[in-house]
N, C-alpha and C positions, 0 to 999 in steps of 0.2 A: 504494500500500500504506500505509495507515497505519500510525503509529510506534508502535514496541513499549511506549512509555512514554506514561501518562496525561498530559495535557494539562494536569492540576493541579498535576504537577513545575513546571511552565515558568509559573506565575501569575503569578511576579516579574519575567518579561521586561520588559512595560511598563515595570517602575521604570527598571529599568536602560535603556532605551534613550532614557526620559525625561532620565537625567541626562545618558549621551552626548551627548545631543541638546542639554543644556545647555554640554557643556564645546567640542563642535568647533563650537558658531555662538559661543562666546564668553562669551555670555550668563550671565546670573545668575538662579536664579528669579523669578519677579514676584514674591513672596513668599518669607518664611520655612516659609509656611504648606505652598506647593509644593514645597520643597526638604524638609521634614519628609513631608510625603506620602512621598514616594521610598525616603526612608531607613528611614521609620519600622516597617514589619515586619522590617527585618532587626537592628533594636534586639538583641532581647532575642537572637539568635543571637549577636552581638557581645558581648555583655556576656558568656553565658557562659563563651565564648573564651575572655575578658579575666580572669575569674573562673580556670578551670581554670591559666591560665597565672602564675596566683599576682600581675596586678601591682599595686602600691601605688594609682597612681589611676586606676581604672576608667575614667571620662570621657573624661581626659586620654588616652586607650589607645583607646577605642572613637572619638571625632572622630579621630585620628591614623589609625586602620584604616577611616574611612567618607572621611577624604580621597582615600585611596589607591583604593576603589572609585571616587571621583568622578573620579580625575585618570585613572584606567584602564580605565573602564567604556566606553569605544568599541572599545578592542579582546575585548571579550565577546564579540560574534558569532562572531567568527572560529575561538573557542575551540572552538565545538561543544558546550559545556557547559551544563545547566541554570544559569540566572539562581543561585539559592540557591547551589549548587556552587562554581561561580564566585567568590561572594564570601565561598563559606567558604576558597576558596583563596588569595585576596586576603588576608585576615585574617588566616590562620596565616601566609603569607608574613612581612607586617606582624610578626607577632608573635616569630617566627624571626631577623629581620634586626636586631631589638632585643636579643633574647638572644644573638646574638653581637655586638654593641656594647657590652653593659654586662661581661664582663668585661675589654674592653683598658680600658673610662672606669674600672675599679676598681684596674687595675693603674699609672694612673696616677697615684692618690689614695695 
């Protein structure tokens, strides 16, 4: 039976199984240029995030939220979840786990 769901949900698989593929043999991209391949559509998803979530530096927020895709993107599969999905859940996570950080680091300023 095929799946109830267009096959252009899951386009991002690839990425992601690219960089798992990176993180559990070890390895590093051969490039910048490959490890940019990977990340690079889900830029602009990131940055919105980062944007909505009010933080000061964007960059600093979106590499801290595409490390988290890279150090966790082997357990993806297992999820069941479209590639995209997935790492809009990775990101608000990311984005969650800071906002309840910054008020204990405020209270102790």
């Amino acid at each position: 039976m095929p799946s109830p769901l267009p096959s252009r949900i899951d386009s991002d698989a690839p990425l992601l199984r690219a960089l798992a593929g990176y993180g559990l043999s070890g390895t590093v991209p051969h490039t910048t240029q490959d490890l940019g391949e990977c990340v690079r559509p889900f830029l602009p998803l990131l940055f919105t995030l980062a944007d909505r979530a009010g933080v000061a530096d964007r960059e600093a927020v979106v590499a801290a939220m595409l490390k988290d895709v890279q150090q966790w993107c082997h357990c993806w599969e297992s999820s069941g979840l479209p590639a995209r999905v997935w790492v809009i859940g990775v990101a608000q996570r990311h984005l969650q786990q800071r906002q309840l950080k910054r008020p204990a680091e405020m209270q102790q300023h």
